[in-house]
C-alpha positions as CSV (number, residue, x, y, z in Angstrom):
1,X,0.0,0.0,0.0
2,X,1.5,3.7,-1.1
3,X,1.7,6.1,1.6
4,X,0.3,9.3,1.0
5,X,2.3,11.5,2.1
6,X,0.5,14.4,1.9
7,X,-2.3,13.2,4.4
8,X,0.7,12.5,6.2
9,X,1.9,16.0,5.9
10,X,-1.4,17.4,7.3
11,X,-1.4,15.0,10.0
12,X,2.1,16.5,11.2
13,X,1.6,19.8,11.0
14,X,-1.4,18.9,13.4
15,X,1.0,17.4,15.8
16,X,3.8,20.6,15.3
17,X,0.6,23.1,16.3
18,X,0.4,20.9,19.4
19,X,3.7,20.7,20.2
20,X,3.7,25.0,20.1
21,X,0.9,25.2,22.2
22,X,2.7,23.1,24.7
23,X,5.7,25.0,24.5
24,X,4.4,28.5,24.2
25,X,1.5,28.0,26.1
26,X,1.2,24.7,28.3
27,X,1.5,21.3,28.0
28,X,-1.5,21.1,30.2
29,X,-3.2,22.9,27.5
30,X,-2.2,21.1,24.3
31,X,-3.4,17.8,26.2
32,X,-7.2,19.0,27.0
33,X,-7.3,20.0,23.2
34,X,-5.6,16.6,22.3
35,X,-8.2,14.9,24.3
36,X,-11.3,16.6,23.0
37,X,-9.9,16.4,19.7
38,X,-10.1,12.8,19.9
39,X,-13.3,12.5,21.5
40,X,-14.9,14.8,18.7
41,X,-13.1,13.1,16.3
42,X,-15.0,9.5,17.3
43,X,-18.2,11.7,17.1
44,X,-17.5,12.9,13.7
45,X,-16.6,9.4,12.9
46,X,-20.2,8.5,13.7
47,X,-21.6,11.1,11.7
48,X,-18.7,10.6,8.3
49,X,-20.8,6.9,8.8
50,X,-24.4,8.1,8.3
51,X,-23.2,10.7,5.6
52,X,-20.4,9.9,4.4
53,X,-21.6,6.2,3.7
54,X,-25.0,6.5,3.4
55,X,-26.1,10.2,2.4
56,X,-28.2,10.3,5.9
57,X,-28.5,13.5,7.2
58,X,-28.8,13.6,10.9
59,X,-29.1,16.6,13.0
60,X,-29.9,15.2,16.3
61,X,-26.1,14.3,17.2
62,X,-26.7,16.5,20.4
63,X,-29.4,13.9,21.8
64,X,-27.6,10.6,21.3
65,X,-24.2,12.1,22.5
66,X,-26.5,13.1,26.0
67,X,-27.9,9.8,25.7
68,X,-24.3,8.5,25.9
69,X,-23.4,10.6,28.9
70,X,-26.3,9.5,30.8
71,X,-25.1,5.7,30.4
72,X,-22.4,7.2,32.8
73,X,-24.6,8.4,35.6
74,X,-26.7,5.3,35.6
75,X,-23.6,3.0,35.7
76,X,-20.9,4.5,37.8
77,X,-22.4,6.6,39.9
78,X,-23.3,4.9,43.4
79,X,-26.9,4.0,44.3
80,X,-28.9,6.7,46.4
81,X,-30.2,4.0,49.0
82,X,-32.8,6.3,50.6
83,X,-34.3,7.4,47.4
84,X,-34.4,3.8,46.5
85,X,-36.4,2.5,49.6
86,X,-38.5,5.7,49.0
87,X,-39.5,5.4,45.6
88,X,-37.1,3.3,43.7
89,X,-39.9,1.2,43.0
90,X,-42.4,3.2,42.2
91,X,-40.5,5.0,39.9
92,X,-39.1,2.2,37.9
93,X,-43.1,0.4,37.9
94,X,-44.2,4.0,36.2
95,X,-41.8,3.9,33.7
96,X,-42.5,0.3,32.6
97,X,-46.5,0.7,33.0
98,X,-45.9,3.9,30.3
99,X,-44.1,1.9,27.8
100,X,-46.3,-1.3,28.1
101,X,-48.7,1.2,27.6
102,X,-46.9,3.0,24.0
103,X,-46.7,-1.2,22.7
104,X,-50.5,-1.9,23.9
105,X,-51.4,0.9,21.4
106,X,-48.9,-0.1,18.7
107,X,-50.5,-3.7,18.9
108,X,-54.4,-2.4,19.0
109,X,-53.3,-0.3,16.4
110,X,-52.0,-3.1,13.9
111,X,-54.3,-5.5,15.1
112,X,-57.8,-3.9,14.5
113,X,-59.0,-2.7,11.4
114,X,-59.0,0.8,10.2
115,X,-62.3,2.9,11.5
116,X,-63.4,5.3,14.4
117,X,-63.6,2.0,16.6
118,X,-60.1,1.4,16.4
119,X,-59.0,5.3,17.0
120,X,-61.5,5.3,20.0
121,X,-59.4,1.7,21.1
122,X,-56.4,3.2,20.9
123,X,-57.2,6.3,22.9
124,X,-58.7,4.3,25.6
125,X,-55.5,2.5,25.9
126,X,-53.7,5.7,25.9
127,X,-55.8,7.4,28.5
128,X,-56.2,4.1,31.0
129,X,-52.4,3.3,30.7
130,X,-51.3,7.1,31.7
131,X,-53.5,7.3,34.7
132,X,-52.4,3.9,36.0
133,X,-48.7,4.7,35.3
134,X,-49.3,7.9,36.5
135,X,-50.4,6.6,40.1
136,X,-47.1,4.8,40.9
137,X,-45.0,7.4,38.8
138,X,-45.5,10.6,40.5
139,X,-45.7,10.0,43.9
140,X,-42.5,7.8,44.0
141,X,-40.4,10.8,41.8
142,X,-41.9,13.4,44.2
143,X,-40.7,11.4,47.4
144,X,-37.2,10.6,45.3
145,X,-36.5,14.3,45.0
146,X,-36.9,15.5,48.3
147,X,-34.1,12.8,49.7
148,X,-31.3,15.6,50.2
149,X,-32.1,17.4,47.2
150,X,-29.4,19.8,47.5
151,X,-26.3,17.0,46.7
152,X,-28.8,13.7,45.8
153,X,-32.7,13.9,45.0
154,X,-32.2,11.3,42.2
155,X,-32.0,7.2,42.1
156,X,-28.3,7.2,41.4
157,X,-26.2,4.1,39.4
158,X,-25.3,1.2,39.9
159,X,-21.7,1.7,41.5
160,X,-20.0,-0.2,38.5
161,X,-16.6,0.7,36.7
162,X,-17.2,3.7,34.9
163,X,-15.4,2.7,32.1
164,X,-18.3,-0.2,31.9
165,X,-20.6,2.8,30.5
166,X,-18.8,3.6,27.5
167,X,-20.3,0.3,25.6
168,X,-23.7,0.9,27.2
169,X,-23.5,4.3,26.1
170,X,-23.2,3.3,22.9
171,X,-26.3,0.6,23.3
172,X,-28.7,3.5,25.0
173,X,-27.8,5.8,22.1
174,X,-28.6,3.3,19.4
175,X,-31.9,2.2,21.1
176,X,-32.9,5.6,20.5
177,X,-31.5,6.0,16.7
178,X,-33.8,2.4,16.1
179,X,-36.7,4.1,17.5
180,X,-36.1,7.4,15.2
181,X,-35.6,5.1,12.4
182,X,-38.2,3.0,12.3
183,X,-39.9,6.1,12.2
184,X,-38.6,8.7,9.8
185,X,-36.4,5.8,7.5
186,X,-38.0,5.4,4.4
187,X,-39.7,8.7,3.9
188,X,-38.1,11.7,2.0
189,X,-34.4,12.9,3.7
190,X,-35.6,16.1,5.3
191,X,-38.3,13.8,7.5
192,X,-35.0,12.3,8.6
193,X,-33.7,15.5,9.9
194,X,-36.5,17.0,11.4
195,X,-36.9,13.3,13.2
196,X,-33.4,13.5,14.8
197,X,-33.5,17.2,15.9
198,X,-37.3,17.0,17.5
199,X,-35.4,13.6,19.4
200,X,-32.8,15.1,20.7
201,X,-34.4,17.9,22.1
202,X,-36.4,15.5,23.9
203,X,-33.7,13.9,24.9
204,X,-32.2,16.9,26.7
205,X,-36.1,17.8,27.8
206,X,-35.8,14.9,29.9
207,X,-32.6,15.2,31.0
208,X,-33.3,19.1,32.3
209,X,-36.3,18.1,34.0
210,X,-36.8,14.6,35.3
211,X,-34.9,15.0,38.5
212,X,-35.0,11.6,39.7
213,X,-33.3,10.2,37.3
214,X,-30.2,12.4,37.0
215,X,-30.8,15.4,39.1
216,X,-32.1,17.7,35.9
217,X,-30.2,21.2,35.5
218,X,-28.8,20.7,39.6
219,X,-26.3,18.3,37.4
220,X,-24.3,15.4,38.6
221,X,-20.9,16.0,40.0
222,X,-17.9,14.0,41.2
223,X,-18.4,11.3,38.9
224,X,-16.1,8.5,39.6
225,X,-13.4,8.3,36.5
226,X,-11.3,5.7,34.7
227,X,-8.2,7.9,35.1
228,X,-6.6,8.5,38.5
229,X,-7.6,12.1,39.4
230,X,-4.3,14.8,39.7
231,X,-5.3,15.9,43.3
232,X,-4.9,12.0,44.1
233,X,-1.8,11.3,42.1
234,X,-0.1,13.9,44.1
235,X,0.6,12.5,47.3
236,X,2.6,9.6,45.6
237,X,6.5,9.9,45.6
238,X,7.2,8.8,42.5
239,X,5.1,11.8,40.9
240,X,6.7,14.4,43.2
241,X,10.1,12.8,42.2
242,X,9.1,13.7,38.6
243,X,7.8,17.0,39.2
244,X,11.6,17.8,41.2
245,X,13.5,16.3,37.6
246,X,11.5,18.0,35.4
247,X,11.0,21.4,37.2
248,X,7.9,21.7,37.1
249,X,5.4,21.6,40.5
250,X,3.6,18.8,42.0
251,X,-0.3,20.0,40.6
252,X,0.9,20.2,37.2
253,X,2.9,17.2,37.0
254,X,-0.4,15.4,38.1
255,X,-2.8,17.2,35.9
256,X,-0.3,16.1,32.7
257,X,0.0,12.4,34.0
258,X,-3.7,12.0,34.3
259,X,-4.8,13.9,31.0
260,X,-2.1,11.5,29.4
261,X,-3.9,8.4,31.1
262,X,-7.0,10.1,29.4
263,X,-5.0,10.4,26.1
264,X,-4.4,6.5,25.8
265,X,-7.8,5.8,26.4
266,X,-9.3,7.8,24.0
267,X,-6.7,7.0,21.6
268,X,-7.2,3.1,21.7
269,X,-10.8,3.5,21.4
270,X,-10.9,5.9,18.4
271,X,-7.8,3.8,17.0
272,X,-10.0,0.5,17.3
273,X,-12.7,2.4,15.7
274,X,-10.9,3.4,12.6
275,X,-9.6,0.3,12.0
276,X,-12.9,-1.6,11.9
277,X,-14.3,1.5,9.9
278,X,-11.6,0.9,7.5
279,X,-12.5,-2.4,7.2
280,X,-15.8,-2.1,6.8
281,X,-15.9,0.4,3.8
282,X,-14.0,-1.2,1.7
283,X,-15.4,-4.6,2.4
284,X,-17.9,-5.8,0.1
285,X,-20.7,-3.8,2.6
286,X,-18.9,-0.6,2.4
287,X,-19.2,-0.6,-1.7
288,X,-22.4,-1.4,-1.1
289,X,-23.5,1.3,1.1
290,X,-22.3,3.7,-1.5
291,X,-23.9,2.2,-4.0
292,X,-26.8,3.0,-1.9
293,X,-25.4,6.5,-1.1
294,X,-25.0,7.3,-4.8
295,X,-28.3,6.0,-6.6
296,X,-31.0,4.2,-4.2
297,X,-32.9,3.6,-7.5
298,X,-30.3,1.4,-8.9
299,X,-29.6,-0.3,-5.5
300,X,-33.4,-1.1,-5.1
301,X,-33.4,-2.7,-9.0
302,X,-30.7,-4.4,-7.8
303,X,-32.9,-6.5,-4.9
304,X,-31.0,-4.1,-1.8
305,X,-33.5,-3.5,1.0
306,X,-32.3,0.3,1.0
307,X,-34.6,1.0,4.0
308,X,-33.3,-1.8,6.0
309,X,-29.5,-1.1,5.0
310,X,-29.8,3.1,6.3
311,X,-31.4,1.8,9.4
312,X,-28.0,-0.5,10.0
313,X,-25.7,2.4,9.7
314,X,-28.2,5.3,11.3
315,X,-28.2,2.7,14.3
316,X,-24.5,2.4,13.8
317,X,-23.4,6.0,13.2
318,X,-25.9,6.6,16.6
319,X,-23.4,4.1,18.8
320,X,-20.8,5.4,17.9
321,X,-21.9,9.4,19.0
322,X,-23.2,7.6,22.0
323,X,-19.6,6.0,22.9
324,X,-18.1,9.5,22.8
325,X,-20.9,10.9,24.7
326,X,-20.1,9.1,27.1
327,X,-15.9,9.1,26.7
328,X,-16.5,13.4,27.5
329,X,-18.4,12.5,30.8
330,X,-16.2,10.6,31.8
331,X,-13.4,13.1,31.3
332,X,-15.3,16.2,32.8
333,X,-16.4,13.8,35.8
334,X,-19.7,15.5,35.6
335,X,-23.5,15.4,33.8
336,X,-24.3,19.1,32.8
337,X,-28.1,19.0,30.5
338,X,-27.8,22.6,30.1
339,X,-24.4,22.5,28.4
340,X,-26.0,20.0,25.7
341,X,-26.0,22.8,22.5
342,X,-26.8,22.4,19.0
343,X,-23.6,24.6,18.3
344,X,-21.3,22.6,20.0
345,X,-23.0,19.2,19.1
346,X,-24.1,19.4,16.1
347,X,-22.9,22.4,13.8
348,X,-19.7,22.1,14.7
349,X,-19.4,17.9,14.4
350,X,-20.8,18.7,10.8
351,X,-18.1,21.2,9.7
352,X,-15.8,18.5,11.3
353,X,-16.8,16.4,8.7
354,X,-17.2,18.9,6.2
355,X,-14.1,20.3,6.7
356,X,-12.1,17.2,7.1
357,X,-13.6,15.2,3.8
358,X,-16.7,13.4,3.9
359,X,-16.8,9.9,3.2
360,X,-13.7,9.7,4.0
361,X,-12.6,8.2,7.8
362,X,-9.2,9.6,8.2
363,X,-10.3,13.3,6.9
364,X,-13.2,13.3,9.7
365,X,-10.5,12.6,12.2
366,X,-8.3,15.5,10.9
367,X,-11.1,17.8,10.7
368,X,-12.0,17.1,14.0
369,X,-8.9,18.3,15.6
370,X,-7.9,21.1,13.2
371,X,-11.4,22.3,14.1
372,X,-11.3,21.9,17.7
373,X,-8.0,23.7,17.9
374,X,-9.8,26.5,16.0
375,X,-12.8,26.9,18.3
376,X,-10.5,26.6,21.5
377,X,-7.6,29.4,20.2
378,X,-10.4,31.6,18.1
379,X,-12.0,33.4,21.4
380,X,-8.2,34.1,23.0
381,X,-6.8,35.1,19.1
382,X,-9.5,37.6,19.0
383,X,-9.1,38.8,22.2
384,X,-5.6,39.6,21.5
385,X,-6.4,41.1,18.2
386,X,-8.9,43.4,19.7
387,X,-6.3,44.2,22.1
388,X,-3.9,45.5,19.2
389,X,-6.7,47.3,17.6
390,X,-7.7,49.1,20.3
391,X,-4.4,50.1,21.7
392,X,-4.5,53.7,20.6
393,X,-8.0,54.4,22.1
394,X,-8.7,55.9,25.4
395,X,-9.3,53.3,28.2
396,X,-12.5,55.1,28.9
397,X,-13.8,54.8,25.2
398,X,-17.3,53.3,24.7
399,X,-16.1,52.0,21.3
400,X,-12.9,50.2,22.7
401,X,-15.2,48.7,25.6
402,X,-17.7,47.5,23.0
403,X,-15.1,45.8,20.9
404,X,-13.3,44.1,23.6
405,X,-16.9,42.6,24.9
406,X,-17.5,41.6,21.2
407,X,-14.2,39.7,21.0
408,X,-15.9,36.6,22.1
409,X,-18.0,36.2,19.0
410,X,-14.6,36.0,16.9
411,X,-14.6,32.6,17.3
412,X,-18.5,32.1,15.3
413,X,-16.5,34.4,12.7
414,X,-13.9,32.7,12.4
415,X,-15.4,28.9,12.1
416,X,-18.0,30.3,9.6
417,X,-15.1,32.2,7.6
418,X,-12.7,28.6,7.7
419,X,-16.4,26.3,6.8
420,X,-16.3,28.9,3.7
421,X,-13.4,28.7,2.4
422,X,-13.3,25.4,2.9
423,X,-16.6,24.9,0.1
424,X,-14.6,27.6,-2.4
425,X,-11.5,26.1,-2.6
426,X,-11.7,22.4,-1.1
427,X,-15.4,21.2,-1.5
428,X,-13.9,17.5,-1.0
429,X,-12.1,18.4,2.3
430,X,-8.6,18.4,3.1
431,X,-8.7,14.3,2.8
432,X,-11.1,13.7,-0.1
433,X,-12.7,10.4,-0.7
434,X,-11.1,8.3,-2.9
């Protein structure tokens, strides 16, 4: 195989812009944009799957990467034994009684014929299930949220390894992406995306408001982590020793080791990841999905169930955002709802993708950091510009205050300017498809 060396190029100059944030900056630094960069590089992955390979367009990545986090709270975080004798329960009989309730009407619904008697049918089913799951329901999350409601309030995990809810993650966010799918597959593309964005804004609905089950906008905090944390790798000698050869001091010597534990993690995940991706698109499935991609009329006269084949990959695609969901909670340590953003989510995962070269596996891992190093430097770069431009102004001027508050929006210039040029003069990407 011919190494391309100037995908190899762009991959080093990557790495070089690293290596000067480290040294004219920190090294603390260049490793939280490393490890984002990799985690938004396995989201974009997901996405490059459903677009790239299949032309799906999917702009509910926010919900199924919140869907991912959650998997975090509801496996490693330890079990509220209070709220549990309280209305552990009840809770988890409501929630079950609602969705036997959502299949009873599916099954009247494909069992009767069509008619008033069946619409009446279903709507009695409806009506009788929510009362009845609303008995046990509300009572037990009421009596669940007033256990300690300033630190708890909420059902908890199950205490397991955290690391144990990156898989499920990935499970919880393609349960979702089946149920969207069976939906809005099949019907014209923009169904699709109007499906995945009213989803995910459930999604984070849910997440805001239904306290019991992970403590809504009060968040959850002090998530246990798969990486020894710095203020606990301090005490040890063997870090101080380090700290003493290398001159630097104890609390940044521990904050480096642990975002480089992080850093391994992430990059034996997204590692595994491309490789199977590889593998898959240019196995006999991968030429078949862009057959699919390029002319679903063909593909159907050809006997391919295109409907069943986009429901594989948008189930796919889902996981994968749902791993690194769940990968970011894990490093932050915490479950914020409110911090769940279409911008940060979404928009910017696409020009990831865009920007990188869609359909193509490696490109949506260099877009991914290229752009993440944008967003991160863009507000600080346009700060310091301001700075320059302003220098001759009074300190007291309205105009120099008003520019210098401004500065923060540099960065939405800036990743709409870069997306731009981008389409002009590389529509492809920087890595094209081949």
């Amino acid at each position: 195989m011919t190494v391309n060396w100037r995908n190899v190029g762009l991959f080093g100059a990557m790495a070089l812009v690293l290596v000067l944030v480290a040294a004219l900056q920190s090294w603390q630094l260049a490793l939280t944009i490393l490890n984002m960069s990799l985690i938004s590089a396995i989201m974009a992955l997901g996405v490059n799957m459903q677009w790239g390979y299949a032309g799906l367009f999917n702009v509910g990545i926010m919900g199924f990467t919140a869907v991912g986090g959650l998997a975090v709270v509801l496996i490693g975080v330890p079990p509220v034994t209070e709220a549990w004798a309280v209305g552990g329960l009840g809770a988890i009989l409501g929630v079950l009684l609602g969705i036997a309730t959502i299949f009873g009407a599916m099954i009247v619904y494909q069992r009767m014929a069509p008619g008033r008697l069946r619409g009446a049918a279903i709507v009695a089913v409806v009506v009788v299930g929510w009362i009845v799951a609303r008995y046990f329901f509300a009572p037990a999350t009421q009596a669940i949220q007033a256990v300690n409601p300033a630190s708890e309030g909420f059902l908890g995990g199950l205490g397991l390894p955290v690391i144990l809810a990156w898989p499920v993650g990935a499970l919880f966010a393609a349960a979702a992406a089946w149920m969207v799918g069976k939906v809005s597959l099949g019907l014209r593309s923009d169904y699709l995306a109007i499906a995945t964005l009213g989803i995910s804004e459930i999604i984070i609905a849910v997440l805001k408001h239904e306290r019991w089950l992970a403590r809504g906008v009060n968040n959850v905090t002090g998530i246990p982590r798969p990486v020894t944390r710095p203020v606990d790798l301090q005490p040890q000698p063997w870090v101080q020793e380090l700290a003493a050869r290398l001159g630097w001091t104890v609390s940044e010597t521990a904050a480096i080791l642990s975002a480089l534990g992080y850093t391994a993690l992430f990059a034996i995940v997204l590692g595994a990841l491309i490789w199977l991706a590889e593998k898959a698109l240019n196995s006999p499935w991968g030429r078949m999905m862009r057959a699919i991609r390029d002319n679903e009329t063909a593909a159907r006269a050809m006997g391919k169930n295109v409907t069943k084949r986009h429901l594989n990959i948008f189930i796919l695609g889902s996981a994968v955002c749902g791993l690194a969901g769940a990968m970011m909670v894990s490093l932050d340590g915490q479950l914020t709802p409110v911090s769940y953003e279409p911008l940060r989510f979404t928009f910017l995962i696409w020009v990831m993708v865009i920007v990188g070269g869609s359909g193509n596996n490696w490109g949506s891992v260099l877009g991914a950091m290229a752009i993440w190093f944008l967003w991160v430097q863009a507000e600080p770069a346009g700060r310091a510009f301001m700075d320059f431009v302003t220098s001759w102004m009074h300190e007291d001027s309205g105009l120099r205050a008003h520019l210098l508050v401004q500065s923060a929006h540099t960065r939405l210039i800036i990743m709409g300017t870069a997306l731009l040029l981008m389409l002009r003069f590389a529509p492809r990407g920087l890595i094209p498809e081949r």
